[in-house]
N, C-alpha and C positions, 0 to 999 in steps of 0.2 A: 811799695809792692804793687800797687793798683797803677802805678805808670807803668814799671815792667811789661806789666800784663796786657794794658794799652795799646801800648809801643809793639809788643809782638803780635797784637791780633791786628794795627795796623799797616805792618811789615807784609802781615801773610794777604792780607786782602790787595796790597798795592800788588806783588806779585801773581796774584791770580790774575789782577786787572793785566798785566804786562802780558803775560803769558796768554792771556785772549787775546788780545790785539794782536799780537804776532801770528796764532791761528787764521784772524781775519784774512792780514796781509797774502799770506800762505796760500789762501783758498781764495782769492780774488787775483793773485796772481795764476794760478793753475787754472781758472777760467779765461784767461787771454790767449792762452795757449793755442795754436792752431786749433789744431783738434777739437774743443771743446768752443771758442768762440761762437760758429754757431750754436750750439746748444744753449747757450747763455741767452743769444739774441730772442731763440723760439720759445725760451722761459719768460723774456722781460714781453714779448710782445703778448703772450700767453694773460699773461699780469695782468697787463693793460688793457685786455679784452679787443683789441686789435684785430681785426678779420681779414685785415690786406696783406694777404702773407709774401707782396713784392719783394722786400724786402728781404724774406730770407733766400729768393733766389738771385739777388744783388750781391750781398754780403757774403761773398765766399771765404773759405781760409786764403789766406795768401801763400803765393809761391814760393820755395823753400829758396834760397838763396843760389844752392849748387844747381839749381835751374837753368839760372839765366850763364852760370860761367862754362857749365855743359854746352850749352844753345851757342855762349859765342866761341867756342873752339868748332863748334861743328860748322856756325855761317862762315868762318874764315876757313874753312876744308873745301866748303862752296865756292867761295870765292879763289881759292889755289886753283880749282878743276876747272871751274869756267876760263881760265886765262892760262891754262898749263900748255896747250900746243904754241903760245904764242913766248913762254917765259921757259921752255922744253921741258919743261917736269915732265909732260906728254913727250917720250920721244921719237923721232919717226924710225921708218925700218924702211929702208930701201928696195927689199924683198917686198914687202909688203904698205904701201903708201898711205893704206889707210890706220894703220897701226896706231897711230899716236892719238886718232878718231877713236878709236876704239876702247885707248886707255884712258880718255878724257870721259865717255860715256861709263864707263865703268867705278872710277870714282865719282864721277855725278850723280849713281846710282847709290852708289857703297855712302855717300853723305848725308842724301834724301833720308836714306830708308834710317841710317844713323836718328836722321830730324825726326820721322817719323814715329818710331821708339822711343825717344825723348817724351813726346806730346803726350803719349798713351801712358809712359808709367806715370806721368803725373797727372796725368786727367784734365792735361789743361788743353785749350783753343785763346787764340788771341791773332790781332791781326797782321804780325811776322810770320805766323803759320801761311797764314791766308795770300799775302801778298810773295811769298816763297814759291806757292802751288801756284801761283799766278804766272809768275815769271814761267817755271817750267813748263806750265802745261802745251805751252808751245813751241816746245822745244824739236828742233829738226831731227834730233836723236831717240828712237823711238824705245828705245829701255827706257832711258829719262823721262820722256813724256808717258809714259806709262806708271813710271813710279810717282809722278806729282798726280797724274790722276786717278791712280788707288789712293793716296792720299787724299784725296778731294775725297773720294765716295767714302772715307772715316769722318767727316768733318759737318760739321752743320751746313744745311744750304748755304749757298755766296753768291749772288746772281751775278756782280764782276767777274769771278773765275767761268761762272757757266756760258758768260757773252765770248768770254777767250775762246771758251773751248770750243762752239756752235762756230766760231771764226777760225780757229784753227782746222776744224773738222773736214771745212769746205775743200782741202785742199792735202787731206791724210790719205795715204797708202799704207795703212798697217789696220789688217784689220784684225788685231788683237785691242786694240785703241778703240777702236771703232763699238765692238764688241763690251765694253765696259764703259764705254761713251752712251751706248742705249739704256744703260741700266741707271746710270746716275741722271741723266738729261729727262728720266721720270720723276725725278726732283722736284721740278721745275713748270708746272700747268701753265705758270702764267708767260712761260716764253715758247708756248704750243703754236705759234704763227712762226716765229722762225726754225723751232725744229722742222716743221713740216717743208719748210724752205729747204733745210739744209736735206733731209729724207730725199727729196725729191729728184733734189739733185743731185746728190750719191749716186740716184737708183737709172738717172738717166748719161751722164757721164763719169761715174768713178769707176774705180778701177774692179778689175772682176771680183776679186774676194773679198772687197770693201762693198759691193753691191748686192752681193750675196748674202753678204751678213745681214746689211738691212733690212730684205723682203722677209732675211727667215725670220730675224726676230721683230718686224714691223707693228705683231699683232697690239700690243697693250698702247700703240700709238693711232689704232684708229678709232673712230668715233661718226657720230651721227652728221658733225658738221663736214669732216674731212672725205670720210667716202668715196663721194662720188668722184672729187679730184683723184683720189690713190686708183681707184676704176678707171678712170680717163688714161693716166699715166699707164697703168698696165697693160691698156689697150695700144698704146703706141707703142709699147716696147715688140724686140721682136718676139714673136710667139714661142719661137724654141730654145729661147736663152732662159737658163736655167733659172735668174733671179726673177724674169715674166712669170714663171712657174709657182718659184716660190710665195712672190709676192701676189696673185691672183688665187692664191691655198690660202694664206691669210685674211684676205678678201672674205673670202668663202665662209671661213672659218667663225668668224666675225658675226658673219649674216644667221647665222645656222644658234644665235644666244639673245 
């Protein structure tokens, strides 16, 4: 009788033991889990009394898988547009010769912004982003080069894409580029010797409405050192051209804080 009884309060306690450990398992696997991984991380270092919390800005969740087979359907769309006037997917129109230009810009646009969406639903930056917006920011088609560089201004500083773009700028006629080229190249203090390079030179040969844009939006580029150079240049421009005007209000504007 006294075995029976043994044997089953034996029986019941092995199974409690089983039925824990399986808990464990359970709840140590749903801690790996994307989502909760860091949470885990901020718990053990928490523990540990750890105060360098590098760590938990290293340790991110990782990238969901349909990330990367997204990303490569979209680089090989990229790579279709970039060589489409040359393999016809672009095709011409003899009415119109730039046609197949135009439909090469258009999927080069409809890709980017495709990339661009990708990045943002998942929160991610890496340097295939980075190296993508590089390529285009230079690009002779000015939708394109405009879509890589709204991309750029979503994106964390990259002083690579920013040396492209100060190198492509020298030599833009679009000044909707131009125009969102000033805003993002405030990024950047530490490459204040060559913007002011590239300013200057806009403002003494580029083209009218790429020179215009400059003076008007010039202000948040002057400063104590530059000055008296942006005076100098105003003063040689001619006095009744509109951007001498603008860019000598800015001047003004400046003095007056």
């Amino acid at each position: 009788m006294y075995k029976i009884v043994f044997i089953g309060l034996f029986l019941m306690g092995l199974g409690a033991f089983i039925w824990q450990q399986q808990q464990t398992e359970l709840e140590q696997a749903d801690v790996n889990t994307p989502a909760q991984a860091v949470e885990s991380l901020q718990a053990e270092i928490k523990k540990e009394g750890n105060t360098n919390l590098e760590l938990l800005t290293t340790q991110t969740p990782p990238v969901e898988p349909e990330f990367y087979q997204t990303r490569e359907s979209i680089m090989a769309s990229l790579e279709a547009a970039r060589s489409c006037q040359q393999t016809g997917l672009c095709k011409a129109n003899e009415q119109d010769p730039r046609a197949s230009m135009f439909e090469q810009e258009k999927r080069l646009v409809d890709s980017l912004q495709s990339l661009q969406d990708l990045y943002a639903e998942y929160q991610h930056e890496d340097p295939v982003l980075a190296k993508t917006i590089n390529e285009f920011i230079s690009s002779p088609l000015g939708r394109v080069q405009f879509k890589a560089l709204e991309m750029m201004h979503q994106q964390a500083p990259n002083s690579n894409n920013a040396h492209s773009l100060i190198t492509t700028l020298g030599n833009s006629y679009d000044s909707k580029v131009m125009q969102l080229a000033l805003k993002e190249l405030l990024r950047y203090p530490s490459l204040s010797e060559q913007v002011d390079a590239l300013l200057m030179k806009t403002l003494q040969t580029g083209s009218v409405y790429v020179s215009r844009i400059v003076a008007k939006d010039i202000t948040p580029y002057l400063n104590a050192n530059n000055l008296d150079a942006y005076q100098a240049l105003a003063n040689s421009l001619p006095s009744q051209a509109a951007k001498t005007k603008l860019l000598q209000s800015a001047i003004n504007e400046y003095r007056q804080y």
